[in-house]
C-alpha positions in Angstrom: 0.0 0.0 0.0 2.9 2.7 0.6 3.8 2.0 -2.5 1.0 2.0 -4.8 0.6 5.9 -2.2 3.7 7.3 -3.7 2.6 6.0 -7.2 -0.6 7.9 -7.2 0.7 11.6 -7.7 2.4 10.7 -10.8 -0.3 8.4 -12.2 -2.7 10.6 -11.9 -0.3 14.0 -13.7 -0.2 11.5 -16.2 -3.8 10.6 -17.0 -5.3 13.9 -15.8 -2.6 15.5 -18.5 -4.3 13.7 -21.3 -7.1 15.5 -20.9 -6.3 18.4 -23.0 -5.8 16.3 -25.8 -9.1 14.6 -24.9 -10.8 18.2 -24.9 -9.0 18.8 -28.8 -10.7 15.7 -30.2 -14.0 15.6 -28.7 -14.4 19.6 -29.7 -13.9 18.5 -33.4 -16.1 16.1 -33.8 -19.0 17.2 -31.4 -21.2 19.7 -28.6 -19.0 20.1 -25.5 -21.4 20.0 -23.1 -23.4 17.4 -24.7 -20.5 15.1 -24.8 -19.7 15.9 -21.1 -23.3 14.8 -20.4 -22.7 11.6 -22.1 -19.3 11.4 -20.6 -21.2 11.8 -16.9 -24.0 9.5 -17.4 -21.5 6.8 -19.1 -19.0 6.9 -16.3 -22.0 7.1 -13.3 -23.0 3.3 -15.2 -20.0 2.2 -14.9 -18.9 2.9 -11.5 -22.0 2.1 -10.2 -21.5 -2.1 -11.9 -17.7 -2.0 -10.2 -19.3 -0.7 -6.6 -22.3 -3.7 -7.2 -19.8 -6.2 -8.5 -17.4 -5.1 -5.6 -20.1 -5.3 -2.7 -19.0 -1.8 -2.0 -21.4 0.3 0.8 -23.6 2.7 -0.2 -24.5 6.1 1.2 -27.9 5.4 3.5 -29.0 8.8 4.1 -30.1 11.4 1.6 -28.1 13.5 3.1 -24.7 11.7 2.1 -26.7 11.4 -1.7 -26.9 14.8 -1.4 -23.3 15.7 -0.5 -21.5 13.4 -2.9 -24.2 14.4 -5.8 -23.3 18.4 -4.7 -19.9 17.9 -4.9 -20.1 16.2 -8.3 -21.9 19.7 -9.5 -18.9 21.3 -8.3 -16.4 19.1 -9.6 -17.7 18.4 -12.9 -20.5 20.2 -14.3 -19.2 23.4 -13.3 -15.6 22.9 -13.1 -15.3 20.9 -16.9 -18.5 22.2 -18.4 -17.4 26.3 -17.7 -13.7 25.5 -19.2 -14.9 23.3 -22.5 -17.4 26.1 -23.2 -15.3 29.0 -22.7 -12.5 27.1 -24.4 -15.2 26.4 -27.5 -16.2 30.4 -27.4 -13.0 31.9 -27.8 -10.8 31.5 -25.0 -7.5 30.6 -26.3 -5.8 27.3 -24.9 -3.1 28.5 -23.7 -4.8 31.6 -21.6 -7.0 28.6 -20.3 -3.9 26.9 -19.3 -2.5 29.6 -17.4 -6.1 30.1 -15.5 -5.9 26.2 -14.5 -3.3 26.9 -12.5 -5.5 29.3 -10.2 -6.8 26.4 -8.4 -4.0 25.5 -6.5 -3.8 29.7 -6.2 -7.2 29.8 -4.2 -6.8 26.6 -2.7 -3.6 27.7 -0.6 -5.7 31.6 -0.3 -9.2 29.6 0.7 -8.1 26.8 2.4 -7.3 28.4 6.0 -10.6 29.9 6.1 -13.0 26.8 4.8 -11.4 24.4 6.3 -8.9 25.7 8.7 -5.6 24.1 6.9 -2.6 25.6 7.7 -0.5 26.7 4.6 3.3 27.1 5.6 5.5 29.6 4.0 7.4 26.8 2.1 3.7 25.9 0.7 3.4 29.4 -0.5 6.6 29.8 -1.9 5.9 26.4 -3.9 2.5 27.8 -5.2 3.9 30.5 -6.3 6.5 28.9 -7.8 4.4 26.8 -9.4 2.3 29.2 -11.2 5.5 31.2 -12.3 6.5 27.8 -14.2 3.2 27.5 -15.6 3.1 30.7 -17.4 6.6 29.9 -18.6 5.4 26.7 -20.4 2.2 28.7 -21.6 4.3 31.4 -22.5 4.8 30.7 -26.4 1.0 30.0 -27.0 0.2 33.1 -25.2 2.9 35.8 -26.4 1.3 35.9 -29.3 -2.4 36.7 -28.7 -4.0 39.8 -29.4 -4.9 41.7 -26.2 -8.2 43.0 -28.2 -9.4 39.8 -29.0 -9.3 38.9 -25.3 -11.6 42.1 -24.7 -14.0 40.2 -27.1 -14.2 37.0 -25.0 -14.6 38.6 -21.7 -17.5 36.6 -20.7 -15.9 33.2 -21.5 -12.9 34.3 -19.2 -15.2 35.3 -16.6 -16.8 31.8 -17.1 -13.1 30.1 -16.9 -12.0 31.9 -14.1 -15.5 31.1 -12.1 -14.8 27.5 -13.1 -11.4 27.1 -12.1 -12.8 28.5 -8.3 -15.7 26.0 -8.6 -13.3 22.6 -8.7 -11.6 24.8 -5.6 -14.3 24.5 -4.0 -15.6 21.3 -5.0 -12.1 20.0 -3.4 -13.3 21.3 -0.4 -16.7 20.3 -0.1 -15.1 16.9 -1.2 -12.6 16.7 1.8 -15.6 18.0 4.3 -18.8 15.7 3.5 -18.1 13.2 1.2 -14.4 11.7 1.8 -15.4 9.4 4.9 -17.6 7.8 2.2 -17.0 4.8 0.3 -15.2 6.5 -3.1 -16.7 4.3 -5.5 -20.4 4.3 -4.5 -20.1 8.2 -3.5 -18.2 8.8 -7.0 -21.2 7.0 -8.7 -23.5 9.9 -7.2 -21.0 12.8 -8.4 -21.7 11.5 -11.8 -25.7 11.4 -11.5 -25.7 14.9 -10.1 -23.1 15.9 -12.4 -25.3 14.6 -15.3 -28.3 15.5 -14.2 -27.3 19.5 -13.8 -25.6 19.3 -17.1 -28.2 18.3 -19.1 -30.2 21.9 -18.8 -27.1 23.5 -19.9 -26.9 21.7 -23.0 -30.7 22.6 -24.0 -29.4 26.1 -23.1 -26.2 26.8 -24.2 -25.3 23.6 -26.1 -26.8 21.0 -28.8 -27.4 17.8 -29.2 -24.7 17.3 -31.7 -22.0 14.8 -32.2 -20.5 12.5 -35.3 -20.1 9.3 -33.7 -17.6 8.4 -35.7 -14.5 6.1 -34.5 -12.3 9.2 -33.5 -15.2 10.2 -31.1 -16.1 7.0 -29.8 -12.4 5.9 -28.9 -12.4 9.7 -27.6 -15.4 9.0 -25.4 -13.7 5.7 -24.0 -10.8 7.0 -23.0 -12.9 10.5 -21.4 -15.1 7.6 -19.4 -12.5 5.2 -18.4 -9.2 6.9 -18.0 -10.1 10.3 -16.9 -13.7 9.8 -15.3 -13.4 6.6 -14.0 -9.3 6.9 -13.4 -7.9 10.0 -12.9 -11.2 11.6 -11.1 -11.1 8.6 -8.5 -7.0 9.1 -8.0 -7.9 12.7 -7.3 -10.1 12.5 -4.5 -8.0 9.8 -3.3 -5.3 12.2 -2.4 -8.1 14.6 -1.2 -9.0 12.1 1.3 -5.8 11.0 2.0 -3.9 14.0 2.8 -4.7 18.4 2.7 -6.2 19.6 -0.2 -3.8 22.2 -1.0 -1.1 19.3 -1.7 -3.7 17.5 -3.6 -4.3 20.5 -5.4 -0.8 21.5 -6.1 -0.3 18.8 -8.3 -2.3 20.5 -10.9 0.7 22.3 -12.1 2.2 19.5 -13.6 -0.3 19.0 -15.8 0.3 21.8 -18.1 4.6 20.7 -18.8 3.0 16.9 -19.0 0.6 18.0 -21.8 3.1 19.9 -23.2 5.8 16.8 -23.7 3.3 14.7 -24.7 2.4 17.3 -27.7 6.0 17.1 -28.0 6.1 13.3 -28.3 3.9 12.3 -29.9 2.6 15.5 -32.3 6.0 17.0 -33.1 4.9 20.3 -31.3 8.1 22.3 -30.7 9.3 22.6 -27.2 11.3 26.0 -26.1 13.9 26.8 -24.1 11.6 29.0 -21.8 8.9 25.7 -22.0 11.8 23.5 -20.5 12.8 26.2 -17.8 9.0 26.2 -16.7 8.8 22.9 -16.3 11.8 22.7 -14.1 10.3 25.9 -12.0 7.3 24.3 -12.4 8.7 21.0 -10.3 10.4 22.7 -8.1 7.3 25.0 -6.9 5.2 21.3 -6.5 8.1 19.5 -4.7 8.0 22.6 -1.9 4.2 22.9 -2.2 3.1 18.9 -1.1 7.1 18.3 0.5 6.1 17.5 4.3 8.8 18.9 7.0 
């Protein structure tokens, strides 16, 4: 078990980081929203079948229902829904980007407040380190974006910047009422109440649109599975297992990950400032979740 606990940070950089490239093939080929919907109701399925075939305890008050399926609103109807759809109304990816790294931002300026975790001055210093590095990495997709056309998209920022503080707050809510909950059965009620609340958005600002060709289905697979199924359930594993500001932290990674893997296997470009971010970037994540 300590083993597969130390293994868990850098699984989870690794699968969460594929989700950029997730976000670039699902936006070709179909509604954002509406395939988050899918993506929601497909992975509640299939979490609920491992927590039957596992035996695993389910919540027996309304009240834990509620909490997990509130948190789930947070996490991913809010969170992913307000970042696809700003990202599919103008907000350039690599501004995007930079705003992901504001959660671990108001997680270390939130947490001593909402939940009353201490955030040491090494903590700080690696936050802030860490979003230095990240606008480093951005830096060569963002240098070159007209300041005016940012005016244009004001209200997708806003949108992006108030979903970046709802998964902040959804990792709190998480650590509060829902982690002493079994994380399969209470991660199968996230996704009802994450599909549930995302359905209205996409009769409002969505459609019911999608080519279902292979791209999208392996695309959907992949979404469900790896991500939904994978990298959502490592994530509140560290919430529950540790503070949420550490948890959090480990969001900067996922910016340099996505950025070798474009490297890898795209032939993107890498730059000398990309590489120095990353290395800031590590640095600021090794002092944020390093315990004294």
């Amino acid at each position: 078990m300590p083993s597969f606990a130390k293994a868990v940070p850098l699984v989870f950089v690794l699968i969460w980081s594929t989700g950029w490239v997730v976000a670039g093939f699902a936006a070709r080929h179909a509604d954002p929203l509406w395939f988050l919907f899918v993506r929601f109701a497909l992975a509640a399925a299939v979490i609920a079948l491992i927590a039957a075939a596992t035996r695993a305890p389910w919540p027996s008050s309304p009240r834990a229902i509620g909490h997990a399926m509130a948190s789930g609103v947070l996490l991913h109807t809010l969170y992913l829904g307000g970042v696809w759809w700003a990202v599919r109304n103008g907000v350039p990816t690599g501004v995007s980007g930079i705003m992901a790294g504001l959660q671990p931002v108001f997680t270390a300026l939130l947490a001593p407040a909402l939940i009353g975790e201490r955030i040491s001055l090494k903590q700080a210093l690696g936050v802030a380190l860490g979003f230095a590095g990240i606008i480093l990495v951005l830096a060569p997709k963002v240098l070159g974006i007209d300041p005016a056309m940012l005016a244009t998209v004001l209200v997708p920022l806003v949108v992006n910047v108030l979903a970046m503080l709802a998964a902040t707050l959804g990792s709190f809510y998480q650590k509060r009422f829902v982690s002493g909950g079994d994380l399969r059965t209470t991660t199968a009620w996230q996704y009802v109440g994450a599909a549930l609340t995302t359905l209205p958005l996409v009769v409002t600002f969505g459609a019911f649109e999608a080519d279902w060709n292979q791209t999208l289905v392996l695309t959907m697979a992949w979404s469900v599975l790896a991500l939904s199924v994978g990298g959502v359930g490592l994530f509140l594993y560290l919430i529950g297992r540790g503070e949420v500001s550490r948890a959090a932290a480990y969001i900067y990674l996922v910016p340099p990950v996505s950025a070798l893997m474009s490297y890898l296997f795209f032939s993107e470009t890498l730059a000398a400032i990309q590489l120095v971010g990353m290395a800031v970037t590590a640095a600021g994540v090794w002092l944020a979740v390093r315990r004294s």
